[in-house]
C-alpha positions in Angstrom: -18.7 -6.3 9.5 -16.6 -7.6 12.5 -16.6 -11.2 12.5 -18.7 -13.3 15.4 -16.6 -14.7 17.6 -19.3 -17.5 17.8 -18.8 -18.2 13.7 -14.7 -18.9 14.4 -16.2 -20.4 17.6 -17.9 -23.1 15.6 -15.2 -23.8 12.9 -12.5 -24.3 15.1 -14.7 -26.9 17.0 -15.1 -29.2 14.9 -11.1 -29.6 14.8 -11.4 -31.2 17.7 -13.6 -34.2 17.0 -11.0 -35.4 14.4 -8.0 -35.4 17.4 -8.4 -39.0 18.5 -8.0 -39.8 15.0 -5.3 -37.7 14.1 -3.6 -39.1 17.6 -3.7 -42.5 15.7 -2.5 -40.6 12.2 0.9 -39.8 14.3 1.5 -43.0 15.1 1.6 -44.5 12.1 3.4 -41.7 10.6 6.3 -43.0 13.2 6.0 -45.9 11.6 6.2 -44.9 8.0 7.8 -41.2 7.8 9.9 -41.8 10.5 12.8 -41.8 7.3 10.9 -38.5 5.8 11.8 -36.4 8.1 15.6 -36.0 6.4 14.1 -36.3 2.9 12.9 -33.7 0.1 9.6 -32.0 0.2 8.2 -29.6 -2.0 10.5 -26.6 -2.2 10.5 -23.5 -4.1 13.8 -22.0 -3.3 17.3 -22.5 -1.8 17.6 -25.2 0.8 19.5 -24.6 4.1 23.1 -26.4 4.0 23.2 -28.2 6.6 20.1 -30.7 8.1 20.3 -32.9 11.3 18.8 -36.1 12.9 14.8 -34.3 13.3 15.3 -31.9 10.5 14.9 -31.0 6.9 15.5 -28.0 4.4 12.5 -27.3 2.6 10.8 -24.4 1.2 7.1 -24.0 0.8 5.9 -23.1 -2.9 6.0 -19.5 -3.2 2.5 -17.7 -3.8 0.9 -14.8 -2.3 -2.2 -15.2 0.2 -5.7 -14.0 -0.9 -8.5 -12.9 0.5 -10.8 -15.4 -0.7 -14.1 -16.3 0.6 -14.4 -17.3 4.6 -15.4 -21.2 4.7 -13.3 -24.3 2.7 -12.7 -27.4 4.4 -13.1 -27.4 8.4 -10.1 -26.1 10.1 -7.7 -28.9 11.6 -4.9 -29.5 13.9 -2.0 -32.2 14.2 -2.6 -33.6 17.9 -2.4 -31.6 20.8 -3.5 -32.5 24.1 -4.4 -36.6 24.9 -3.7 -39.0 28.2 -1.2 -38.3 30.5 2.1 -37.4 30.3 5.6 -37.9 31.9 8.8 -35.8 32.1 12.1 -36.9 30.5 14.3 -35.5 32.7 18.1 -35.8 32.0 17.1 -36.9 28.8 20.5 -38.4 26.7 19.2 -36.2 23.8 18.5 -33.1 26.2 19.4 -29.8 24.8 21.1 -27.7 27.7 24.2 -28.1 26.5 23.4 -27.4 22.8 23.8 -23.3 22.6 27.2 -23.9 23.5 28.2 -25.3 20.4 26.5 -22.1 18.8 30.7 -21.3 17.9 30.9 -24.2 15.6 27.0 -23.8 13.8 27.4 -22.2 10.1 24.1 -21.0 9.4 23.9 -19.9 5.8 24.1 -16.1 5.0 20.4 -14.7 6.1 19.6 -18.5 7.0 19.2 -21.0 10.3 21.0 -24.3 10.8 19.8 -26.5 13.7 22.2 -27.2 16.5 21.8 -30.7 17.5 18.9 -32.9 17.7 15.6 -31.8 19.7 14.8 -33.2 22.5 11.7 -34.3 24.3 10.2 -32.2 26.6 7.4 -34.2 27.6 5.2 -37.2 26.1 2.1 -35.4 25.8 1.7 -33.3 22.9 0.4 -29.9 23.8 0.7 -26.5 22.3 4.4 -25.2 23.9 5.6 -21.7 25.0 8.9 -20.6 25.2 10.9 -18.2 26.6 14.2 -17.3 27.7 15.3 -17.0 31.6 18.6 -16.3 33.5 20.8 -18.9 31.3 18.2 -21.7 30.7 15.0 -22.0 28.5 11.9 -21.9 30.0 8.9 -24.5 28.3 5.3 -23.8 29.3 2.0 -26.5 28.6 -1.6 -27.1 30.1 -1.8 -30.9 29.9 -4.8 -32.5 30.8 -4.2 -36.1 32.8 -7.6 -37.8 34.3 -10.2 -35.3 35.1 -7.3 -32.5 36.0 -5.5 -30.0 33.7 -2.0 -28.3 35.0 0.2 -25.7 34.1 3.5 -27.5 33.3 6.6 -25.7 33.3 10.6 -26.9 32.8 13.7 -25.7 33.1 16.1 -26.4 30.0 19.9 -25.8 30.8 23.3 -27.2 31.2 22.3 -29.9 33.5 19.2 -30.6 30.9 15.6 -31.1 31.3 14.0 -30.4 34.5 10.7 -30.1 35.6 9.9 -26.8 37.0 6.1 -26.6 38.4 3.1 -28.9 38.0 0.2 -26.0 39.1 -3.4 -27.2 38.6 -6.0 -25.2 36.7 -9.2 -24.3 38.7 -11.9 -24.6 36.7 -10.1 -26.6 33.9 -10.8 -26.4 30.2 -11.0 -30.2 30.1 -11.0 -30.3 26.2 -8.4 -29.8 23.9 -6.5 -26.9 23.8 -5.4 -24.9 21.0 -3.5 -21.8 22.7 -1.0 -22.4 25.1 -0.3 -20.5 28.5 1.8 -16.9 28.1 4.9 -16.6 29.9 7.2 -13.2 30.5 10.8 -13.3 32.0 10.7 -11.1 35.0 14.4 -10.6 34.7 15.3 -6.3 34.5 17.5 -4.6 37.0 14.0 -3.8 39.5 12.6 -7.4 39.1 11.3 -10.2 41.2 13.4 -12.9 38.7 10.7 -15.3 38.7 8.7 -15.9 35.6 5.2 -14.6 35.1 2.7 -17.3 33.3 -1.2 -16.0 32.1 -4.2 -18.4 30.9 -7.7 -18.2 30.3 -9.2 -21.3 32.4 -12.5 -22.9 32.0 -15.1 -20.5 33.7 -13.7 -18.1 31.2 -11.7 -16.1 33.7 -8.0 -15.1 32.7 -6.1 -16.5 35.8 -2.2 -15.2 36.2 0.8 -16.3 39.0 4.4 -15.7 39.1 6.7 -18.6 39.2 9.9 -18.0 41.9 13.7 -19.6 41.0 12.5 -22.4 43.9 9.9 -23.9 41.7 6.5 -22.2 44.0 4.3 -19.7 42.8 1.8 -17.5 43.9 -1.9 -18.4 44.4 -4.0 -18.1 40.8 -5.1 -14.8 40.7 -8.0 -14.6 38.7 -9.9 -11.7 36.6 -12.3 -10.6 34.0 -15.0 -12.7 32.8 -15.8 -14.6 29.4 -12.3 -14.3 28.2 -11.7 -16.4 24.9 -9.4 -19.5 25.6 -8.6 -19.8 22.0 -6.1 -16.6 22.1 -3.2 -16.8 24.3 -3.4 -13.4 26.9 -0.2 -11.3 26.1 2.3 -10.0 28.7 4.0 -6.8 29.9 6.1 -4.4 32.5 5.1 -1.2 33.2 7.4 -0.3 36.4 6.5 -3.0 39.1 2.8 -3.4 37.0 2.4 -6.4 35.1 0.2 -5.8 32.3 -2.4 -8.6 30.5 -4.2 -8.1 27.0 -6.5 -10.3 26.8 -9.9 -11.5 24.5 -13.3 -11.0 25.2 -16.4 -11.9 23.7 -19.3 -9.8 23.9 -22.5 -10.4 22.3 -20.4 -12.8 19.6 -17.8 -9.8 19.1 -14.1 -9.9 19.8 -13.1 -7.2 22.2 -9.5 -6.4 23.7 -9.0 -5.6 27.5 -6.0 -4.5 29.2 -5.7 -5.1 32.5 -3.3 -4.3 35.4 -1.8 -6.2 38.5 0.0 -5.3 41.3 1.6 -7.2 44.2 -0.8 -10.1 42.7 -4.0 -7.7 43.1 -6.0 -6.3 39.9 -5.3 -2.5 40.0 -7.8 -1.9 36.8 -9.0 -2.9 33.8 -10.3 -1.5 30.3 -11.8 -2.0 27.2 -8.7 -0.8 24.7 -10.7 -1.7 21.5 -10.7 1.5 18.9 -13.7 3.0 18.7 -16.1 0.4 16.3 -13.8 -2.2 15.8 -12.8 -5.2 17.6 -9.4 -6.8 18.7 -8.5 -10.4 19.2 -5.0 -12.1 19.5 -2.5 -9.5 21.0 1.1 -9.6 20.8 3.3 -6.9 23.0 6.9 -6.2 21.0 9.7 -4.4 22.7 10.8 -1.8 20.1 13.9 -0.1 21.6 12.9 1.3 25.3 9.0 1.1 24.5 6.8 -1.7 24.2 3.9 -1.7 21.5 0.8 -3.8 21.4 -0.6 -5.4 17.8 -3.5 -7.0 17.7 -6.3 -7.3 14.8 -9.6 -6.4 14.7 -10.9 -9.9 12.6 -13.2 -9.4 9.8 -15.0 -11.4 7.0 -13.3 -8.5 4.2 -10.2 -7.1 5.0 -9.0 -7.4 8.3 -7.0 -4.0 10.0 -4.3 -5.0 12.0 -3.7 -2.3 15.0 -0.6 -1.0 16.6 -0.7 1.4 20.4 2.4 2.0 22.6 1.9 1.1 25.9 3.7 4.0 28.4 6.3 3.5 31.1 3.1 4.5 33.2 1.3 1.1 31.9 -1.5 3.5 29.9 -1.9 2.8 26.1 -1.4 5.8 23.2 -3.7 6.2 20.8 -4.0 2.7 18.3 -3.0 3.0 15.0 -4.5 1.2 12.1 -0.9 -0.1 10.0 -3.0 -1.5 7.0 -5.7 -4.4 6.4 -4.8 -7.9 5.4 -7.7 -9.8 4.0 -10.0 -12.2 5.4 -8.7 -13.4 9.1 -8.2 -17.0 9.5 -10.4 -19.2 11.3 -8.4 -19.0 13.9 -6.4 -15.1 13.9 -2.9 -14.8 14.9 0.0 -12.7 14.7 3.6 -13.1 15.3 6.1 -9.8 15.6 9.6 -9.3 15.7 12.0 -6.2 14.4 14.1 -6.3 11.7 16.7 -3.5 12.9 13.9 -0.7 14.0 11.6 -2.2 11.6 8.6 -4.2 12.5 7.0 -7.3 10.7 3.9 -8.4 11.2 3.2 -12.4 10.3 -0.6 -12.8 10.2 -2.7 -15.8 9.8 -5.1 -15.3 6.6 -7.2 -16.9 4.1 -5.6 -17.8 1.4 -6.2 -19.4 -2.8 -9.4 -21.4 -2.9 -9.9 -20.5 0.6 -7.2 -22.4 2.1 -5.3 -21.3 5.0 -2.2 -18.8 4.5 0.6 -16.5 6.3 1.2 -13.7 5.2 3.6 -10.5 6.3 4.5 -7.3 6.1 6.9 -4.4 6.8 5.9 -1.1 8.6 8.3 0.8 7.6 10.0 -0.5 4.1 7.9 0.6 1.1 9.4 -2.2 -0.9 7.9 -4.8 1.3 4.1 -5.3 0.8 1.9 -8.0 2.1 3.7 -11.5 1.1 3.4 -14.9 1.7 5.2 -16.9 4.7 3.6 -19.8 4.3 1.7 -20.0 1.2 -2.1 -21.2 0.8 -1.5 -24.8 0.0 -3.6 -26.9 2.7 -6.4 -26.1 5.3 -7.0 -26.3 8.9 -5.0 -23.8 11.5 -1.8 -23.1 11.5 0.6 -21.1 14.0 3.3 -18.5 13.9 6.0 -16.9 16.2 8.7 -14.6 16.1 11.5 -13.2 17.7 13.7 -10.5 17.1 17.5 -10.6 16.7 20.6 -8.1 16.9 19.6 -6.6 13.2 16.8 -9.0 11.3 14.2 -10.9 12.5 13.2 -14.7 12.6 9.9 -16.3 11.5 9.0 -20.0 12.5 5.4 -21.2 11.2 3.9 -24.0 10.5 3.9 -25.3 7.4 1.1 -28.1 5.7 2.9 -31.0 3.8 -0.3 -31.6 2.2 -3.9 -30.1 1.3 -6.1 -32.3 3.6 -6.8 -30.5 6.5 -5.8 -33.8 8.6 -1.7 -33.9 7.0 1.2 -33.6 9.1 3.1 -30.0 8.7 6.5 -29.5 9.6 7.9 -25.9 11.3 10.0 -23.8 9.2 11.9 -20.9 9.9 13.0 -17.7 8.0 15.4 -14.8 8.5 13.7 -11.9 7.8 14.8 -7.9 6.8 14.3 -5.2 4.3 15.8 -7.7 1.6 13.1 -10.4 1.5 13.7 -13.4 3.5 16.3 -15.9 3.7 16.3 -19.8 2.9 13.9 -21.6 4.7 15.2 -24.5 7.7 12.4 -26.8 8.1 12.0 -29.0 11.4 10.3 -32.5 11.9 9.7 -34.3 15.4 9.6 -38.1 15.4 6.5 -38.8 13.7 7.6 -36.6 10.6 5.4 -33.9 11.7 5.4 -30.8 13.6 2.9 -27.9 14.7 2.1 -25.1 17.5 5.3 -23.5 17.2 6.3 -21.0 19.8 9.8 -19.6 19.8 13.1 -17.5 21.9 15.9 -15.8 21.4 18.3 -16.8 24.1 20.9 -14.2 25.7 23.8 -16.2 23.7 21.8 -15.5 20.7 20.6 -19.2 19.6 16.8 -19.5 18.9 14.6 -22.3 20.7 12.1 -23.7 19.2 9.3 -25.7 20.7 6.7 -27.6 18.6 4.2 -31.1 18.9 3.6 -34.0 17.2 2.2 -37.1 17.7 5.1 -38.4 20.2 5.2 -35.7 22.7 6.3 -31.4 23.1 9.5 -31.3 21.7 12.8 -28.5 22.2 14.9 -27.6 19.2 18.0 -25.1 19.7 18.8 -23.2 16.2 21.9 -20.8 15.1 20.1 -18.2 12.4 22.3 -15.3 11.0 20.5 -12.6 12.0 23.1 -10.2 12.1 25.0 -11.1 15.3 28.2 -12.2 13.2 28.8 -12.5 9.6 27.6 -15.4 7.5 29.9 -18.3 7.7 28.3 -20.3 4.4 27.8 -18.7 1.4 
C-alpha cells in the first residue's frame, strides 16, 4: 500500500523539536571537533590524496541497504534554519576565484580533491541550492529572521560573495525547513538569462519568480493547493514554458502534478501520477537533447521508482517503472546524474536494523544492481545530489559519523560509472559537521558544493575526474 503522506508527516516532525538543541550540539562541536575535521573516520576503502583546511578523506563502511521494517529511532537533522542571518560579502576566504586554479587540482583517478577552503555563504544554517549561471555560482535559502521568511539568493564569482535578492515569502512556513527552494539557469540560446527559483510556501501553494541579472524579480506567482513543503518542486524548459513537478497530498497520499507557466501566468496543470500509484520528490535530468522526470512512488514494501520524458512540447510520455528499491525513507529523495548515456538513480532508503540508507543503481548496466552510497549506519534524514559530468557522474550525500540520530555527518562525494565508484572525498564545515547537500557542475567543469552546519550555509568548489581530462594521481 502507498505510504500516508501524514505517517512521513509525523516522523519528520518530531526532528524538529530536537533543533534548538542540536543548534547548541554545533557549537560545542566548534569547540571540540574543530581539529576533527582533518582527522580519520571510519573508512572502508581508499582515501582521496589530497585533503584541505574544511576537509577530510573518508569512506563510509561498505554494506548494502535493506529494506527493513519502516520505524527505528525518530528521524533527525543537523541544524537548519535559527535567528537571523547576515551576508559575508567579499569574504577573505570567498571562493570566486577558486575554479581557476582547477589547472593545478590532481584529483585521483575516478576521485574528487577539493580546491581551496569553503567559504561562508551566510551565518544562518539553512538547507542550500546550487546552481550554475553565466560564470558564477548561484546559492539559493529560505531563512527565517523575526516573524518573516525570505528567499535569499547570492552571486559567487571572481569578485566573491554577493548578495543577489532578499524576496519575502507570503504566507511563510515560519518553522524549520527541511527542503530548500529549486532553482533553473535560464541561460539557452532563446532565454530570458535570469534564473528561475520555485517553493512551496506556507498556505501550501507552490509560488515561482524569475530572478533578472539586476538583482529584481517578478511578482510570486502562485499555484496549486496543498503542496508538500517537505519536497523541493523540480524545474524545466519546454520552448518559452517553464515547467514545475511538484507534491501533493490528497487524502494522506502523495500525488505528482505538473504544471505549466507562461509569461508568469499558469497555462495548466495535471495530475502525472501512473495510474494507482503515487509520486513524491521529482527530479528532471537532461539526457542528451531530452529531459526526463524520476520521481518515486513511496511505499511501506518496495518502493517503484518512475522515469517519463517530458517532450519539446512540455507534455510527458508514458512513465516507466525502472525497478523498486525497498522501503522509502522517512523522508524520500532522489538524486540523478549520467554516467556517459547512463543514468543513476541515488535513492534514500531504509536500511540494517532500520536505520537510514542510500542506495543506487544503474539503468542501463546489468552489472550494477542496487548498492549502497551511504550505508545504513545511523538514523534520522539524510540528503543526496548529483550532477552529471563529461563521461561519469558525481554523487555527494550525507554521511552520519555516528548512530544517534542527533550526530554530526559530514558530505562525501563519489565519482560514479559502469565500474563502481571511485574513492570517497569527504567535507566538514567549521563545526566538524556537514548536511543538506545540494550540488553543480560549473561550465569550467569544477563541482560546487553547498552544505550547513552549525556556523552558517557554506560553498565548497571541488575538481573530480569525471572524464574531462585524464587522471593526474594514480
Amino acid at each position: 500500500m502507498t505510504r500516508a503522506g501524514g505517517t512521513t508527516r509525523r516522523k519528520v516532525a518530531q526532528h524538529a523539536r530536537a533543533f534548538r538543541a542540536l543548534l547548541l550540539v554545533g557549537a560545542v562541536l566548534g569547540a571540540f571537533l574543530g581539529a576533527a575535521a582533518c582527522e580519520g573516520s571510519p573508512s572502508g576503502g581508499p582515501a582521496a590524496t589530497q585533503a584541505t583546511r574544511g576537509t577530510q578523506a573518508s569512506a563510509p563502511e561498505a554494506a548494502s541497504p535493506g529494506t527493513g521494517a519502516s520505524g527505528g529511532a525518530p528521524p533527525n537533522e543537523p541544524p537548519t534554519l535559527n535567528g537571523s542571518s547576515a551576508v559575508d560579502e567579499g569574504s577573505s576566504s570567498a571562493p570566486g576565484a577558486l575554479p581557476r586554479a582547477v589547472g593545478k587540482a590532481r584529483p585521483p583517478a575516478r576521485g574528487c580533491v577539493a580546491i581551496g577552503a569553503p567559504a561562508r555563504i551566510s551565518r544562518m544554517p539553512a538547507p542550500p541550492a546550487v546552481t550554475a549561471w553565466r560564470n558564477e555560482t548561484v546559492v539559493a535559502t529560505l531563512e527565517v529572521a523575526g516573524a518573516t521568511e525570505s528567499l535569499r539568493l547570492w552571486r559567487v564569482g571572481a569578485s566573491g560573495v554577493r548578495s543577489w535578492l532578499a524576496k519575502p515569502v507570503p504566507e511563510d512556513v515560519r518553522r524549520v525547513r527541511i527542503a530548500p527552494p529549486a532553482l533553473l539557469a535560464d541561460t539557452g540560446a532563446n532565454s530570458s538569462d535570469a534564473v528561475d527559483v520555485a517553493l512551496v510556501a506556507g498556505d501550501g501553494k507552490v509560488r515561482v519568480a524569475t530572478v533578472r541579472a539586476n538583482g529584481t524579480s517578478t511578482d510570486w506567482l502562485p499555484f496549486g493547493d496543498r503542496a508538500d513543503e517537505r519536497f523541493t518542486p523540480a524545474l524545466a524548459r519546454a520552448g518559452e514554458d517553464l515547467m514545475i513537478a511538484w507534491t501533493r497530498v490528497e487524502a494522506g497520499a502523495s500525488r505528482l502534478w505538473l504544471t505549466r507557466t507562461r509569461a508568469s501566468k499558469v497555462v495548466g496543470s495535471v495530475d502525472v501520477s501512473p495510474p494507482g500509484m503515487g509520486g513524491l520528490a521529482p527530479v528532471f535530468v537532461r539526457e542528451g537533447n531530452a529531459t526526463a522526470l524520476y520521481f518515486m512512488d513511496a511505499r511501506e514494501g518496495t518502493s517503484p521508482v518512475v522515469r517519463a520524458v517530458l517532450g519539446e512540447d512540455g507534455t510527458l510520455g508514458a512513465p516507466e517503472v525502472l525497478r523498486p528499491v525497498g522501503t522509502s525513507a522517512a523522508l524520500p529523495e532522489l538524486a540523478v546524474a549520467l554516467a556517459g548515456k547512463n543514468p543513476f538513480i541515488a535513492y534514500t532508503v531504509i536500511g540494517k536494523a532500520a536505520s537510514t540508507a542510500i542506495g543506487i543503481f544503474s539503468i542501463k548496466t546489468k552489472d550494477f544492481p542496487p548498492t549502497a552510497l551511504v550505508p545504513g549506519t545511523g538514523y534520522g534524514i539524510l540528503h543526496v545530489a548529483a550532477a552529471t559530468g563529461l563521461s561519469r557522474a558525481v554523487f555527494a550525500a550525507d554521511v552520519p559519523l555516528g548512530a544517534d540520530p542527533k550526530a554530526p555527518r559530514e558530505v562525501v562525494l563519489h565519482v560514479v560509472d559502469d565500474e563502481g565508484m571511485g574513492p570517497p572525498l569527504a567535507l566538514r564545515g567549521p563545526t566538524g559537521s556537514a548536511s543538506n547537500v545540494a550540488m553543480a557542475r560549473t561550465p569550467d567543469g569544477t563541482y560546487a558544493v553547498a552544505y550547513a552546519d552549525g556556523a552558517g550555509t557554506h560553498l565548497a568548489f571541488t575538481a573530480c575526474d569525471d572524464g574531462s581530462a585524464a587522471p593526474r594521481t594514480p
